[in-house]
N, C-alpha and C positions, 0 to 999 in steps of 0.2 A: 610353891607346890611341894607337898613331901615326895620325898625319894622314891616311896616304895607308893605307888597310887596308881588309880586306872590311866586310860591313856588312850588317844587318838593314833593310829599310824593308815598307811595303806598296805594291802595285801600281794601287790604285784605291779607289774609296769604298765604304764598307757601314756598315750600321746592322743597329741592333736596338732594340727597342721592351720597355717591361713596364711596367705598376703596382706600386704600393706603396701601400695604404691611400688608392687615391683619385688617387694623385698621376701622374700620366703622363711617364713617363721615356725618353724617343730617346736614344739612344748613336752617335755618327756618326764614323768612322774616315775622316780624311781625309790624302793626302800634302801634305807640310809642306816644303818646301824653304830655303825664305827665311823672315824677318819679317813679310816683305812678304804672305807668302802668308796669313798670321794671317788680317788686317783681312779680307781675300777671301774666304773662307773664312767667317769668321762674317757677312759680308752674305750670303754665298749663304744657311747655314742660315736667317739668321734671315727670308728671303724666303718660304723653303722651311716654316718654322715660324713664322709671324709671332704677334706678342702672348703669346710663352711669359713665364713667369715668371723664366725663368733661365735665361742660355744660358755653364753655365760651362765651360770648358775647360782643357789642357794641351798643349803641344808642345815637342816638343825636334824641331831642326833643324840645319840647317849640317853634315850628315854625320857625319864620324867627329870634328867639334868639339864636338856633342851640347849644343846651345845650350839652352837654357829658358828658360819662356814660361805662365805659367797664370794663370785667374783664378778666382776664388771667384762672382764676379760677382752677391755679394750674399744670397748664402749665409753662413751662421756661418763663418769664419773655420779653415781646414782640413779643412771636411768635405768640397769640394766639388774641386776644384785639386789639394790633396796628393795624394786616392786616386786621380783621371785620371791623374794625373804617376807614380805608384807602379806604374800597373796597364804604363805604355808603355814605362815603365825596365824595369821586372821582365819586360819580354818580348825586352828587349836589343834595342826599337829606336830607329830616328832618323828624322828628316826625315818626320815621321808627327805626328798630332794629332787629338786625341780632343775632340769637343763633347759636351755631354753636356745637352739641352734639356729641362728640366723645366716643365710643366702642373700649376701648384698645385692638390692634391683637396682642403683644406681642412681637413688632421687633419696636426697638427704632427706630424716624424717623430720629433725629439729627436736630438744630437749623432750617438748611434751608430746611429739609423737611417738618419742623411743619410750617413752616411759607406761603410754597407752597399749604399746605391742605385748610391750615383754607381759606387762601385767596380765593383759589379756590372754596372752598365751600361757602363763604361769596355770592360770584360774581356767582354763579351759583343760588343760594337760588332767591336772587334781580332778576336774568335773566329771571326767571319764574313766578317772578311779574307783577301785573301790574300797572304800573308807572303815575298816574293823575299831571294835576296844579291844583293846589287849587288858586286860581283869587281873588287878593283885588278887592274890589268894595263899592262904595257907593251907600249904598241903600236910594231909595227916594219915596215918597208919592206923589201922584200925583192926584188931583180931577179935573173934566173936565166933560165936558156937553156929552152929544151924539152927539150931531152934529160935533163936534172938534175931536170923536174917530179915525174915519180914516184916520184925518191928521197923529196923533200920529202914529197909526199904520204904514203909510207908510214913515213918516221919522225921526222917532226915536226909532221905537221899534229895528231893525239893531242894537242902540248901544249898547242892555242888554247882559249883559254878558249869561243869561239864560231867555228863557220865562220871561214873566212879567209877575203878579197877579193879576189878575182883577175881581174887584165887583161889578155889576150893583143893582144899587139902585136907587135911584134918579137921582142922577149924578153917574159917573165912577169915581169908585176908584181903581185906577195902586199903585202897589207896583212892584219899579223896581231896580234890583243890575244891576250899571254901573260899568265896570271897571274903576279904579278909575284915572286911566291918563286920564281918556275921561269925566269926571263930570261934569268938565265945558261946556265944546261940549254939551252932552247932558240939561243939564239945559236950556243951549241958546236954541236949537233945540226945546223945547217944547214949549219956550215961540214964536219962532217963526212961530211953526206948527199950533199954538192957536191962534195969533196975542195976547197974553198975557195975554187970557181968565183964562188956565187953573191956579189952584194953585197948586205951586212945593217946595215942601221939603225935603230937605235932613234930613233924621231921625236916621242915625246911618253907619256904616260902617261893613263891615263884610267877610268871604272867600265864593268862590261858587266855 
């Protein structure tokens, strides 16, 4: 995948909760950004669930570099990690992270039934997400007279990925994020909605 591309995340936290023979399973959908955000992230749960038996997890972060990050956290070896990490790939996101807090009920689950929990809990947590794109775009500067506003407006503002920024001062100043397969479209489009009055700059690139 390139560096700078759209992208799957979630917008905020959610859980979900079930049993399994006794044993008490939280599934907690958290945004993941950094490394950094891990450790944060499991002191908050483990605040939030204090004295579980097992707080194990998975993250991939760092964007569209889809970093990784899991722990079995004393669990057999695969049951617990693999299927968190299987459940946030297979939904094609990033910068997302899945705990998954188990309450031991006292009746061993065996290989494939720990493997069925967590997963299921993984994918129920994510299910009650809510799931955004985050949108490359190039963001551009744009100054233009008043008389040239409404061309803008009626045949380029369509290609912002979000509302554009606008400062009326003397002239108008648009600050506008394109999506960035269309940069060039756009670029042309101004100068052509302007007859190549306005001046256009590309000033940096960024998500929206």
């Amino acid at each position: 995948m390139a560096l700078f591309a759209d992208y799957l995340t979630i917008s905020g936290t959610s859980e979900s909760e079930s049993r399994v023979k006794g044993s008490r399973f939280i599934g907690i959908a958290l945004p993941c950004v950094t490394e950094s955000d891990i450790q944060s992230n499991l002191s908050e749960v483990s605040r939030r669930y204090p004295n579980a038996t097992h707080y194990c997890y998975a993250a991939v972060y760092g964007g569209t570099l889809r970093t990784e990050k899991s722990s079995d956290n004393g669990e057999p070896s695969g049951t617990a990690a693999k299927p968190i990490l299987s459940v946030i790939k297979g939904r094609g996101l990033t910068d997302t992270m899945v705990v998954v807090v188990r309450y031991f009920g006292g009746t061993l689950l065996g290989t494939g039934g720990l493997v069925h929990a967590y997963t299921q809990s993984a994918s129920d947590a994510i299910e009650c997400a809510s799931i955004v794109k985050r949108q490359a775009c190039a963001i551009f500067r744009i100054i233009l007279s008043y008389a040239d506003l409404n061309a803008f407006n009626a045949k380029c503002r369509g290609l912002c990925a979000v509302p554009p920024e606008i400062v009326y001062e003397e002239t108008v100043s648009v600050t506008a994020a394109v999506p960035v397969g269309r940069a060039e479209e756009f670029a042309q489009s101004v100068a052509d909605a302007t007859e190549r009055r306005a001046r256009t700059e590309r000033i940096g690139d960024g998500y929206r």
